[in-house]
MARMARTI-964412 format. One record per residue (C-alpha): residue number from 1; x, y, z. Coordinates in pm, whole numbers, padded with zeros to 5 digits. Last residue first. Example, Ala and Ser with C-alpha at 12.3 -4.5 7.8 and 13.67 -1.06 7.14 Angstrom:
<site pos="2" X="01367" Y="-00106" Z="00714"/>
<site pos="1" X="01230" Y="-00450" Z="00780"/>
END
This chain:
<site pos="235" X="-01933" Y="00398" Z="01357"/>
<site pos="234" X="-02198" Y="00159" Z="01485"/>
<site pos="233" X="-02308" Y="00003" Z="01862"/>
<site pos="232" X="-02075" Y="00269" Z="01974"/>
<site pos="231" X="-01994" Y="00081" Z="02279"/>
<site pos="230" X="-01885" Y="-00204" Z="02090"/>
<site pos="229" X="-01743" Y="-00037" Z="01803"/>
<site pos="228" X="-01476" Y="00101" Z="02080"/>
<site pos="227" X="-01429" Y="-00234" Z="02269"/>
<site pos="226" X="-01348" Y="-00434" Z="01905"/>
<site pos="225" X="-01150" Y="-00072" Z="01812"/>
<site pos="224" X="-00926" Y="-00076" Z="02141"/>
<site pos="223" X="-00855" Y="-00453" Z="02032"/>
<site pos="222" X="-00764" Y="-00386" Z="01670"/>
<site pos="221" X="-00586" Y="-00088" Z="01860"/>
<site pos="220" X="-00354" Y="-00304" Z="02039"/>
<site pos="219" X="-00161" Y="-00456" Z="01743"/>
<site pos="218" X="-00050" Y="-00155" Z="01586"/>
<site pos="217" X="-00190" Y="00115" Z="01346"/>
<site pos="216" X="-00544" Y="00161" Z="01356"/>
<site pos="215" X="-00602" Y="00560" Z="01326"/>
<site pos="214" X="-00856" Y="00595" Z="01593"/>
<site pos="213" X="-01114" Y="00896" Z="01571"/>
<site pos="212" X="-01382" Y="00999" Z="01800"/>
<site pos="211" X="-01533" Y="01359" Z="01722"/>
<site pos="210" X="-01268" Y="01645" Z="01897"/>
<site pos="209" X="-01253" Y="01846" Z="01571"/>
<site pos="208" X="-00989" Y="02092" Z="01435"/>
<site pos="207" X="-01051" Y="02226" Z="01060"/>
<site pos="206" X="-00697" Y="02332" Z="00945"/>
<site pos="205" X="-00680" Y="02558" Z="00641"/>
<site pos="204" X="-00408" Y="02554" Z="00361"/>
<site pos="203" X="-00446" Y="02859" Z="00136"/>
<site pos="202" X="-00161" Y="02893" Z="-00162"/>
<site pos="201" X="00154" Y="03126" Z="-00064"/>
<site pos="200" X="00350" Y="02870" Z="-00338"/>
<site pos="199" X="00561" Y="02778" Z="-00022"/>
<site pos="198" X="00254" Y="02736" Z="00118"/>
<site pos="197" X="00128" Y="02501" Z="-00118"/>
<site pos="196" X="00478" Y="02254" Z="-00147"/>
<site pos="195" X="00484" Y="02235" Z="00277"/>
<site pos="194" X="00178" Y="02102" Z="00248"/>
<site pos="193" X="00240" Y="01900" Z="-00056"/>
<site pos="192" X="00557" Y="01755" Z="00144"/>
<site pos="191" X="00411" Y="01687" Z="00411"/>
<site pos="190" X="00147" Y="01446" Z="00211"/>
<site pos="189" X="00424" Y="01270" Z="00101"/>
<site pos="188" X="00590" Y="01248" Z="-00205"/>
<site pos="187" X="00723" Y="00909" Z="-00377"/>
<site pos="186" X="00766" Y="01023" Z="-00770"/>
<site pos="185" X="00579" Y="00855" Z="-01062"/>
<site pos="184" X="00458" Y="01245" Z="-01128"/>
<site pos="183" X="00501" Y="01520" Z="-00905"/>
<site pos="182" X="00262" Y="01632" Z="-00769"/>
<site pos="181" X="00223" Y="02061" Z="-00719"/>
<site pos="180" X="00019" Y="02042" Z="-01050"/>
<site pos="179" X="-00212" Y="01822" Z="-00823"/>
<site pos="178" X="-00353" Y="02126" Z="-00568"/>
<site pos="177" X="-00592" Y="02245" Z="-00838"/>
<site pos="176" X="-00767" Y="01942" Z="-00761"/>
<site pos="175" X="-00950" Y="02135" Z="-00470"/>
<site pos="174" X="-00861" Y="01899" Z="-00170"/>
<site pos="173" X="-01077" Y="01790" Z="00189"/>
<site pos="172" X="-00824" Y="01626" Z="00401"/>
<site pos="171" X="-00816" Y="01310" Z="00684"/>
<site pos="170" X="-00493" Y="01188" Z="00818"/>
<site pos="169" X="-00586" Y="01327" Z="01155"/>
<site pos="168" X="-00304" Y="01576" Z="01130"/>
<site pos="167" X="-00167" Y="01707" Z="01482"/>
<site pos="166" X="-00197" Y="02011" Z="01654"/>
<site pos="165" X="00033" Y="01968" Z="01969"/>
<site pos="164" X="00018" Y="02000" Z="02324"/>
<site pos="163" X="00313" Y="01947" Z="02599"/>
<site pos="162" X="00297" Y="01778" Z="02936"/>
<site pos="161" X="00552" Y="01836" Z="03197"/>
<site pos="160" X="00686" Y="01513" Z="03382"/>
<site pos="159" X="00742" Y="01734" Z="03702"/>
<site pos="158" X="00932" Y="02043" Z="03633"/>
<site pos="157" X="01284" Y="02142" Z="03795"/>
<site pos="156" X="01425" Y="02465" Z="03895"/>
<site pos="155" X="01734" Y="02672" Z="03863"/>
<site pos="154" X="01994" Y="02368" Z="03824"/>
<site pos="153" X="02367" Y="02511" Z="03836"/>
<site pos="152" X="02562" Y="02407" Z="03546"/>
<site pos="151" X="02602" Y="02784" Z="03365"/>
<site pos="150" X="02217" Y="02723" Z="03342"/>
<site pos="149" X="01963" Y="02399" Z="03417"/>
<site pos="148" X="01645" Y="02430" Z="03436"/>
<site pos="147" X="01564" Y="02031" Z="03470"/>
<site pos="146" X="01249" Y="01814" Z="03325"/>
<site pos="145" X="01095" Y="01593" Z="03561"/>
<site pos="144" X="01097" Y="01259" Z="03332"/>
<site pos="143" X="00795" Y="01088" Z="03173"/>
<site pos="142" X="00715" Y="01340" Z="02898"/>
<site pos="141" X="00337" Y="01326" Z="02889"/>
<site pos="140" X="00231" Y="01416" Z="02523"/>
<site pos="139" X="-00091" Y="01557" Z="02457"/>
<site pos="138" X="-00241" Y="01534" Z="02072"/>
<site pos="137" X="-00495" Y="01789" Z="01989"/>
<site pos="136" X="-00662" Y="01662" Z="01657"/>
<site pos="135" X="-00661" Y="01841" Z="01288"/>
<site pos="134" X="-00866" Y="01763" Z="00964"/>
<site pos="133" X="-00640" Y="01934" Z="00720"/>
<site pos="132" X="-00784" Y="02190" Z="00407"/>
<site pos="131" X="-00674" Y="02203" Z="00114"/>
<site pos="130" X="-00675" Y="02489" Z="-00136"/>
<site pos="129" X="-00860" Y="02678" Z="00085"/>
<site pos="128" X="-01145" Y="02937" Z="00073"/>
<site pos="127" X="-01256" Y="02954" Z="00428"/>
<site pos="126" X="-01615" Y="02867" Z="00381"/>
<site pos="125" X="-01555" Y="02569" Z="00108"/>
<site pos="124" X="-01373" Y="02426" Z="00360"/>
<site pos="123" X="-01532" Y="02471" Z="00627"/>
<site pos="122" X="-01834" Y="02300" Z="00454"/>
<site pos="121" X="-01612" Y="02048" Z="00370"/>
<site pos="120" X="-01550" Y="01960" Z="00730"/>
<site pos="119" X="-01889" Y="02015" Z="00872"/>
<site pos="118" X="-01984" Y="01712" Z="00611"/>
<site pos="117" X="-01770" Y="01485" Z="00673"/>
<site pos="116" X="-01848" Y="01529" Z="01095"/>
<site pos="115" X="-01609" Y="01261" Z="01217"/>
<site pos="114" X="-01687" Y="00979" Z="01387"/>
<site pos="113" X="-01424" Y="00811" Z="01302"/>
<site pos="112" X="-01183" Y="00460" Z="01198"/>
<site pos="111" X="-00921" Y="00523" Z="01057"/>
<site pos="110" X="-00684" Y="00278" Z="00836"/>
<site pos="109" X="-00718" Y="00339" Z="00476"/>
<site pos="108" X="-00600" Y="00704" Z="00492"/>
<site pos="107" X="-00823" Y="00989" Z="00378"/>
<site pos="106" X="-00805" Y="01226" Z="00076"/>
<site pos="105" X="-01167" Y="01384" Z="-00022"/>
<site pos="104" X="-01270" Y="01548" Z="-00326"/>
<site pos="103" X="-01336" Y="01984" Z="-00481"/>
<site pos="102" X="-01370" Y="01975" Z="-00844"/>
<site pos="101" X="-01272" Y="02306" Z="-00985"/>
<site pos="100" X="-01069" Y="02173" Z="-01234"/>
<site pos="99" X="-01251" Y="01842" Z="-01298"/>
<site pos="98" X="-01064" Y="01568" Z="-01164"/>
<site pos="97" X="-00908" Y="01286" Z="-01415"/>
<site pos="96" X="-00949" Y="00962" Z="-01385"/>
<site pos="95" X="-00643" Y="00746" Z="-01492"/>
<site pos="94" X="-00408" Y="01038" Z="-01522"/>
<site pos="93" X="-00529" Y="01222" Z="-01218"/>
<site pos="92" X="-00545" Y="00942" Z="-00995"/>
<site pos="91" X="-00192" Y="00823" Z="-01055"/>
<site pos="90" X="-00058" Y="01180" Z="-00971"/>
<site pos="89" X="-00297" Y="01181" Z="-00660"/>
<site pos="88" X="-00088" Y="00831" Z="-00567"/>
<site pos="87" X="00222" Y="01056" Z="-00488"/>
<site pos="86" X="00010" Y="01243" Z="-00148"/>
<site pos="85" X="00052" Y="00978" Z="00096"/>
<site pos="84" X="00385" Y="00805" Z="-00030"/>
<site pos="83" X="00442" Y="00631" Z="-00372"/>
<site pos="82" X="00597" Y="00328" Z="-00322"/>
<site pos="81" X="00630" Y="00147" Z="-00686"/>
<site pos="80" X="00381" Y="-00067" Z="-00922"/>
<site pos="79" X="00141" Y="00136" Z="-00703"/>
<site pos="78" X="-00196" Y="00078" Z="-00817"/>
<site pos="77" X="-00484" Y="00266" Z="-00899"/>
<site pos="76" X="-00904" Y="00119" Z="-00821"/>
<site pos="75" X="-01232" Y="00208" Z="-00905"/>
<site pos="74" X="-01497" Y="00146" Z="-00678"/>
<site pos="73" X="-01865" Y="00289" Z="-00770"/>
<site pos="72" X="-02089" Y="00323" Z="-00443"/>
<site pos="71" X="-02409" Y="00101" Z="-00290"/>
<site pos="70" X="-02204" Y="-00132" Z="-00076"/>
<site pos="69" X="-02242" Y="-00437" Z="-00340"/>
<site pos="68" X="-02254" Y="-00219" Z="-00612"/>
<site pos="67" X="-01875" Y="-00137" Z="-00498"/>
<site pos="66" X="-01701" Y="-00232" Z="-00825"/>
<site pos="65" X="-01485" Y="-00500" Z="-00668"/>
<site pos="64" X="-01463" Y="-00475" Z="-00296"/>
<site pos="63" X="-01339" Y="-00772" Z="-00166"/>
<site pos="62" X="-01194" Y="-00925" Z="-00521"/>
<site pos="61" X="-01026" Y="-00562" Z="-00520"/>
<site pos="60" X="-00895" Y="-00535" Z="-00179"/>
<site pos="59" X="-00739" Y="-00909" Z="-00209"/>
<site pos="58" X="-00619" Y="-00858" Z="-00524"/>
<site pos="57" X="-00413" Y="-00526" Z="-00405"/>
<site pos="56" X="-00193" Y="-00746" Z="-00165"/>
<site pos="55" X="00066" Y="-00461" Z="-00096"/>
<site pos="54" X="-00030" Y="-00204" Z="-00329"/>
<site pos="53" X="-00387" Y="-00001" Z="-00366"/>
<site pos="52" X="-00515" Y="00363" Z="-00428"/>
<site pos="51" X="-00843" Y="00294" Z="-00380"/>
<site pos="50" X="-01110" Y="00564" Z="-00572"/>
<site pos="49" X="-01432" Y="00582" Z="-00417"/>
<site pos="48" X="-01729" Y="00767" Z="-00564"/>
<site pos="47" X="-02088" Y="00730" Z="-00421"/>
<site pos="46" X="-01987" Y="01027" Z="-00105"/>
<site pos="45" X="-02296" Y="01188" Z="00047"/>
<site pos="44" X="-02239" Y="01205" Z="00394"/>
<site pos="43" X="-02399" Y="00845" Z="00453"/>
<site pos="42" X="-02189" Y="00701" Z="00217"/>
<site pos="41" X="-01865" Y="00819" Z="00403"/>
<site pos="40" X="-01963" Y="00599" Z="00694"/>
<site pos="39" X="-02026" Y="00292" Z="00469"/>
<site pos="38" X="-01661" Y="00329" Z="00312"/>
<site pos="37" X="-01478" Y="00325" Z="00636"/>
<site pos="36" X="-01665" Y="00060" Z="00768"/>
<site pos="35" X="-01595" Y="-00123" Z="00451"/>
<site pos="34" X="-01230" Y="-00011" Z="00499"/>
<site pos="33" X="-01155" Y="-00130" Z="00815"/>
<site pos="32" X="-01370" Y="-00453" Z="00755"/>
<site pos="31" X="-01631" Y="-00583" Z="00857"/>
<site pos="30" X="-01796" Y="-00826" Z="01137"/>
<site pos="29" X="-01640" Y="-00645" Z="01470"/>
<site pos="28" X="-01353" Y="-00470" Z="01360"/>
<site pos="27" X="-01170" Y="-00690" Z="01098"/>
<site pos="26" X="-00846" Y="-00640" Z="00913"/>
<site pos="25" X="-00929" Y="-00560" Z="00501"/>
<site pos="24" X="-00773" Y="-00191" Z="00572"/>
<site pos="23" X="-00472" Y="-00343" Z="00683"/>
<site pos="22" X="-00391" Y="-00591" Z="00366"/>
<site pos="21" X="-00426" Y="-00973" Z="00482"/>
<site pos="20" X="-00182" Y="-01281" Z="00548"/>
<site pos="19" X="00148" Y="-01129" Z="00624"/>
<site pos="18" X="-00092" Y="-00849" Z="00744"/>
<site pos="17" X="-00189" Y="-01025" Z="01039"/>
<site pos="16" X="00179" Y="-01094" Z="01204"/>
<site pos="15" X="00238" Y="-00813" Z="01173"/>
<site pos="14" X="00031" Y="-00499" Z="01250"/>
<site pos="13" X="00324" Y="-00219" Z="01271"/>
<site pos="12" X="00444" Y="-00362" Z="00886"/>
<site pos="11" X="00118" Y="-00213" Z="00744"/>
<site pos="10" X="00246" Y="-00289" Z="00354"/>
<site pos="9" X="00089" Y="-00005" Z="00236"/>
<site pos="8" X="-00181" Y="00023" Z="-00038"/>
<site pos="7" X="-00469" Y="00171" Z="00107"/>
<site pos="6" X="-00475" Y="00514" Z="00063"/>
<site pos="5" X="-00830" Y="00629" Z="00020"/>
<site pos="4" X="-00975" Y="00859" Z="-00264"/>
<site pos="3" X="-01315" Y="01010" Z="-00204"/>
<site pos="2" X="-01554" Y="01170" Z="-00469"/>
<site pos="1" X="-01874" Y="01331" Z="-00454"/>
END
C-alpha cells in the first residue's frame, strides 16, 4: 500500500527551528516527525511512501533516502513552485503513476496519531467513496458573553457559549480516480478537491475518530508532543 505525505512547506509557525531544519525532520523524543510518522504507518501495512518535498528537500532526502533503513521504499517529488495540499497529487501521478482503481493514503507531514489506519480504509472501502476525510470534533470557547440584541434592546445574554465543529484531521484515504479533478502545475488545496468532487456529485465520506492526534504546528506543541510521547511510551 501506498502513502503520500506533504512535507514540503516552509513551517513559518515553528521559527526559529525551521530556519535550520524542515518540520517533519523536528524531533519528538529521539526521531523525527516524520520517521515516527512513517514507522506508525508500517505497522498498518503501508511499504510505499511517496514525499512530496520543498523547503530544504536535501535534508529530508539524505535523512530518509530510499527508506531500507526503516523497512519501506521512499521516493520523493518536488515542488519547484507552491503547490498546496492536494496540487502535489498532479506531480505524483506523472512521476509514478496510480493504478486506476488503486485506492492510497494523503496525510500531512506534521501529525503525530494514534489513529486506527486500518479502521479508516476499511470505512472507506465500506461506504463507497471517492475520498474519504479523517474528521475530529473541535470545541471553540468564545471568550465573551454573547448578546441578543433586537431593534437595540438586549433580549438575553449567553455566557462565553461554546460551539462544535467537524474538522479535518489532515489525514484521507483516496481512489486515484479523484486526480483528473487536479489540475496540473497549479497550487490547489485540498478544499478545493473537496469542494471539486461534490460539485461533480462524486462520494466524499467523513470517518470521525476520537484516537490521539496532534498536528505540530507552533512552538508549544514540540513541547505538548515531548510530554505526550512520554506518557505514551510509543506512538
Amino acid at each position: 500500500m501506498r502513502a503520500v505525505i506533504l512535507a514540503g512547506g516552509l513551517g513559518t509557525r515553528l521559527r526559529p527551528l525551521t530556519y535550520a531544519i524542515p518540520k517533519p525532520l523536528l524531533p519528538v523524543g529521539e526521531k523525527p516527525i516524520l520517521e515516527i510518522i512513517i514507522t506508525r504507518l508500517r505497522e498498518f501495512g503501508y511499504r510505499e511512501f511517496i514525499l512530496a518535498v520543498g523547503y530544504r528537500h536535501e535534508l529530508l532526502e539524505t535523512y530518509f533516502r530510499d527508506g531500507e533503513q526503516f523497512g519501506v521504499q521512499v521516493r520523493y517529488v518536488r515542488e519547484e513552485q507552491r503547490l498546496g495540499t492536494a496540487g502535489p497529487l498532479d506531480l505524483v501521478q506523472r512521476q509514478f503513476p496510480f493504478a486506476p482503481d488503486e485506492t492510497f493514503l494523503l496525510m500531512n507531514g506534521d501529525i503525530l496519531t494514534r489513529l486506527d489506519f486500518a479502521a479508516l480504509r476499511q470505512y472507506h472501502h465500506a461506504g463507497g467513496y471517492e475520498m474519504t476525510i479523517a474528521t475530529r470534533q473541535h470545541t471553540y470557547q468564545l471568550p465573551f458573553g454573547v448578546l441578543d440584541v433586537r431593534d437595540g434592546a438586549v433580549r438575553g445574554v449567553m455566557e462565553k457559549p461554546t460551539t462544535r465543529h467537524d474538522v479535518s484531521a489532515g489525514i484521507y484515504v483516496l481512489q486515484a480516480s479523484v486526480l483528473d479533478c487536479v489540475p496540473a502545475d497549479t497550487f490547489f488545496d485540498i478544499p478545493d478537491l473537496i469542494t471539486a468532487l461534490l460539485a461533480a456529485q462524486r462520494p466524499v465520506g467523513a470517518f470521525y475518530f476520537e484516537d490521539y492526534w496532534l498536528a505540530v504546528e507552533q512552538l508549544h506543541h514540540i513541547e505538548e508532543a515531548q510530554h505526550d510521547m512520554a506518557q505514551w511510551g510509543e506512538w
